[in-house]
N, C-alpha and C positions, 0 to 999 in steps of 0.2 A: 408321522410321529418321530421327535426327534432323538438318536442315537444319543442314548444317555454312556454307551460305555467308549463311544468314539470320543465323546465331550472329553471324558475325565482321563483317558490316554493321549489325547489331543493337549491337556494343561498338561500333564505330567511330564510328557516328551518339552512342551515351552518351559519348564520348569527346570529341568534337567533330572528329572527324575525319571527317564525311560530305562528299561530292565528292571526295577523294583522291585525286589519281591514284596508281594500286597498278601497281608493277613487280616480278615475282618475282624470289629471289634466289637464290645458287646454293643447294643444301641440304648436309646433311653424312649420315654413317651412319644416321644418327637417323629417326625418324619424323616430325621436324618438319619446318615449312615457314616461310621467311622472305618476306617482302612490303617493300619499300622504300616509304614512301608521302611524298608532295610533295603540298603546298598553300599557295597564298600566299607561297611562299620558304621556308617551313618546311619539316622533313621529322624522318620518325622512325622505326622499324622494325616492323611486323607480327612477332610470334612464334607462329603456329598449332602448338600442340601437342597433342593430341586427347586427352584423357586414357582411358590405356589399360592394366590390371593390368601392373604393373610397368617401367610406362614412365616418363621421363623428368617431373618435376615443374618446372611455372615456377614453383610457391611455392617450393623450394628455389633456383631462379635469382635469384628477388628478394632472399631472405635472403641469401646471399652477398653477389647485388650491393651491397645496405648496404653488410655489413660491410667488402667494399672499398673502396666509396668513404668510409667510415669512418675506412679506413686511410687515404686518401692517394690510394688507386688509382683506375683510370679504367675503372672498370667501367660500361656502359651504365645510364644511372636508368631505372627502371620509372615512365613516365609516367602507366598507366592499368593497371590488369587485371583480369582475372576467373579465378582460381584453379578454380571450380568447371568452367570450359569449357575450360579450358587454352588461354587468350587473354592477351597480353600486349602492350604500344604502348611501347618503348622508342628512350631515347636512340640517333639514328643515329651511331655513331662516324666513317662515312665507309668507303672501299674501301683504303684504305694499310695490306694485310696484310702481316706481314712476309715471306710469300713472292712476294706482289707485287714487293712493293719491292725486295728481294733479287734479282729474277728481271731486275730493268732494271739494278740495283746492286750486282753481287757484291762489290765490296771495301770494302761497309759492313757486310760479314757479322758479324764482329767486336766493333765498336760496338753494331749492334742487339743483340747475343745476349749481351753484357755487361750491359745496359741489363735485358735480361731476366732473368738473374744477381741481380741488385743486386735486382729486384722480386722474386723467389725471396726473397732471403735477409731483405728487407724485412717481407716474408710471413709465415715459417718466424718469426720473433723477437717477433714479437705474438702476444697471445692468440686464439685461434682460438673462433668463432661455438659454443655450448653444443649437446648433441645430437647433433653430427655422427655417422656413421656411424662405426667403427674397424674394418679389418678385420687379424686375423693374420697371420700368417706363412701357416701351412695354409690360410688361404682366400684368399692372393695365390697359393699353388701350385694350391687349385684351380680356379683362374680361369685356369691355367694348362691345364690339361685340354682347353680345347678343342680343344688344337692334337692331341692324340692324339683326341678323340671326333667333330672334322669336318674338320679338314683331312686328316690321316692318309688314313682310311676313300678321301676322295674324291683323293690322289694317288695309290694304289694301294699305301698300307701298310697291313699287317696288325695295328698292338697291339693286343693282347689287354687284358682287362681290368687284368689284375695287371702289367703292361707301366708303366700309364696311373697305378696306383695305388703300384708301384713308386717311380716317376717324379718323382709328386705328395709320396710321403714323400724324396725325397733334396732338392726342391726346397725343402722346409718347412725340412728342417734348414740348409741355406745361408742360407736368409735371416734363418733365427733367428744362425745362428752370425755373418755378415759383416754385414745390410743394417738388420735392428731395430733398435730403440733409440727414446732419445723421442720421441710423436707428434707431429706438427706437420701444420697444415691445409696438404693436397695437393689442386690444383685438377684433377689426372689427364688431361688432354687439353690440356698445355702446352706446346704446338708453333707452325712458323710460319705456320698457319691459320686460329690462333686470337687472334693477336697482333694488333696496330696498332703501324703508329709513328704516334705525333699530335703532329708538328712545332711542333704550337702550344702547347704546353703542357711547362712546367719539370720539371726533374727524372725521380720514378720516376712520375710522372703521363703521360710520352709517349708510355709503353707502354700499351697498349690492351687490355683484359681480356676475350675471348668463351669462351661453350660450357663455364664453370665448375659447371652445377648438379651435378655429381656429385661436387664437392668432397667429402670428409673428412678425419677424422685418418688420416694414414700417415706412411710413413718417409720421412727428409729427404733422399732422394736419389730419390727418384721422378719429381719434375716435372724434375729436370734430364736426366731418363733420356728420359723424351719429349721436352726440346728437342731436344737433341743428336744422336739416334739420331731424328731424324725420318723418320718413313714414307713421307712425300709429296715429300720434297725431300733431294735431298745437301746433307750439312753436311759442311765441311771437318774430315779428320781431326786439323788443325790446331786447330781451330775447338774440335773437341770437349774438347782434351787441354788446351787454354787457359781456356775455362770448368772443366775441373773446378778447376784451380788456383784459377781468381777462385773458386769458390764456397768453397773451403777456405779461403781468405784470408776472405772476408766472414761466413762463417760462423764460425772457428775450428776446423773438424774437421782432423784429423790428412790430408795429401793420401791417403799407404799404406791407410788404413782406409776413406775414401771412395771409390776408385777400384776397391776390392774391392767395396764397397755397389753402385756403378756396374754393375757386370760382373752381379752377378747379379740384380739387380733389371734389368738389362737383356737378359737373356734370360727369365725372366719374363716381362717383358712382349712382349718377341719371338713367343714360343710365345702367348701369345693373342691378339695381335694377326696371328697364321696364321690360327688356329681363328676369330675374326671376320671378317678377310676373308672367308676360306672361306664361312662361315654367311651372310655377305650377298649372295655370289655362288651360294648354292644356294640357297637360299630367296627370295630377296628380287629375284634377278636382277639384279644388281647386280655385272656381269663387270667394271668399271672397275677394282675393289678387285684384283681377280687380278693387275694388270699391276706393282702395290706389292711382290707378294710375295718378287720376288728381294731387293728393298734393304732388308727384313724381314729375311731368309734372311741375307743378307751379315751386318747386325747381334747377328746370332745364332750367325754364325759367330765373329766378334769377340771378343765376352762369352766365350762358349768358351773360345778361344783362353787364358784366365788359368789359369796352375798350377791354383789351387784348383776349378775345374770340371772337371778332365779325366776325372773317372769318370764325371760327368754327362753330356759331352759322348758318352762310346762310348757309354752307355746309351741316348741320343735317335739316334746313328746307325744302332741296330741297327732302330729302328721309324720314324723319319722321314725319306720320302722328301725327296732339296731339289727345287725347284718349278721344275725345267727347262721349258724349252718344251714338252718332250713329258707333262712331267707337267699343266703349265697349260692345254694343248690337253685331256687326259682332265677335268680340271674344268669347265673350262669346254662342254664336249658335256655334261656332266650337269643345267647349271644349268637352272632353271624359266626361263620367257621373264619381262623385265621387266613388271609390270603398268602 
């Protein structure tokens, strides 16, 4: 078995970073681990990432970061790394997430999340990095699956296969019909988690870029579907119905036709972002994620709520239970204990 803390004292010391003082940082869903390191008055970030079939790449974190900070943006630089160990010593942005910040400041909610708008649509208007991934319509539906093949099962619903595959084709056809259209690099986990506001710095620079390597090309209403509909935090209903306008303004899309993109692409991601929660609280032990799931649930009741999904909607009623207490109590007695 290979010494994982010899590796990461082994880059540190090629690095110039031997004595560091290392303070761990919070983590995210992921398999990684963040390290805060201080020396001298310097500081910079540990990225441990193990590399592991089909897990998460720092080579694709760095290539993004480039290309953002190419753009303009204020994506952490890659100070040092080693792709082959999934090691990487990046720029510290500092702790001013924007749900920090939001959490001491709610009526900067606004500003910040306009700020974040304008880096979207900054984004979406340049050319986007060669290679990237693309996926369809049918493989955003079945990414959607989870939510019938692990939440389901474990709140005490029944779909059946053809339930699930059902489901999977009416989801494909929405998004073909309301949410496609031309690709544009989607950074997919563009929430206020992953944000910064970095007061010191001008323009669309003060916005703070983390947790991009799973960038690709997708649809242009994606990343605003994660701000807005965030998991971890209320956003004002206000809040949300005001960015989509600014994003139609800065973009030029028609409001009517993006606000439908909005809706189904946001349940979409609704439904897997159940089926992941779920999956990291049965497998991984990871019950934190369970207590997200009502303002998931609420979000997806939303989305719903638009004329053009209401077949879709009785269709997911008749197989998905919503995540009451007593259903969250039933997952939660299932989960594995945290390792």
């Amino acid at each position: 078995m290979p010494d994982r803390a010899a590796d990461i004292q082994g880059f540190l010391d090629a690095a110039g970073w031997n004595g560091a003082t290392r303070r761990a940082l919070a983590g995210d869903a992921s398999q990684r681990r963040y390290e805060r390191l201080t020396r001298g008055g310097h500081g910079a970030v540990l990225m441990d990432a193990p590399p592991v079939p089909g897990g998460d790449s720092v080579e694709a974190f760095a290539t993004i970061a480039a290309h953002l900070r190419a753009s303009g943006l204020s994506a952490p630089a890659v100070l040092a790394a080693d792709f082959p160990r999934g090691l990487m010593l990046l720029e510290d942005l500092g702790d001013a997430l924007y749900a920090r910040v939001l959490r001491d400041h709610p009526a900067r909610e606004p500003d910040l999340y306009r700020a974040a708008v304008d880096v979207l649509a900054h984004l979406q208007a340049a050319a986007a990095p060669p290679s990237l991934p693309d996926l369809g319509a049918a493989d955003w539906a079945a990414a959607a699956a989870l939510a019938f093949d692990t939440y389901a099962p474990a709140a005490g619903g029944a779909p059946g296969a053809a339930d699930a595959a059902a489901a999977a084709d009416v989801l494909t056809e929405m998004l073909e019909r309301y949410a496609d259209g031309p690709r544009v690099l989607i950074l997919r986990d563009f929430h206020a988690e992953n944000l910064l506001w970095l007061d010191d710095r001008p323009g669309l620079a003060a916005v703070g870029l983390l947790d991009f390597q799973l960038a690709q090309m997708g649809q242009p209403g994606y990343d605003l579907v994660s701000l807005t509909q965030d998991a971890r935090r209320e956003v004002l209903p206000g809040t949300e119905t005001a960015m989509l306008r600014h994003f139609a303004d800065r973009t030029g899309r028609p409001l009517a036709g993006l606000a439908l993109a909005h809706g189904v692409l946001g349940a979409q991601r609704a439904l897997r972002i159940l089926g992941v929660f779920a999956r990291l609280a049965l497998r991984d032990g990871k019950t934190g994620y369970l207590t997200l799931m009502p303002r998931v649930w609420r979000h997806l009741q939303a989305n719903l709520a638009l004329p053009a999904l209401a077949g879709f909607k009785r269709r997911l009623e008749r197989v998905l239970p919503p995540p009451t207490e007593t259903v969250l109590a039933r997952i939660r007695a299932t989960c594995r204990p945290m390792p």
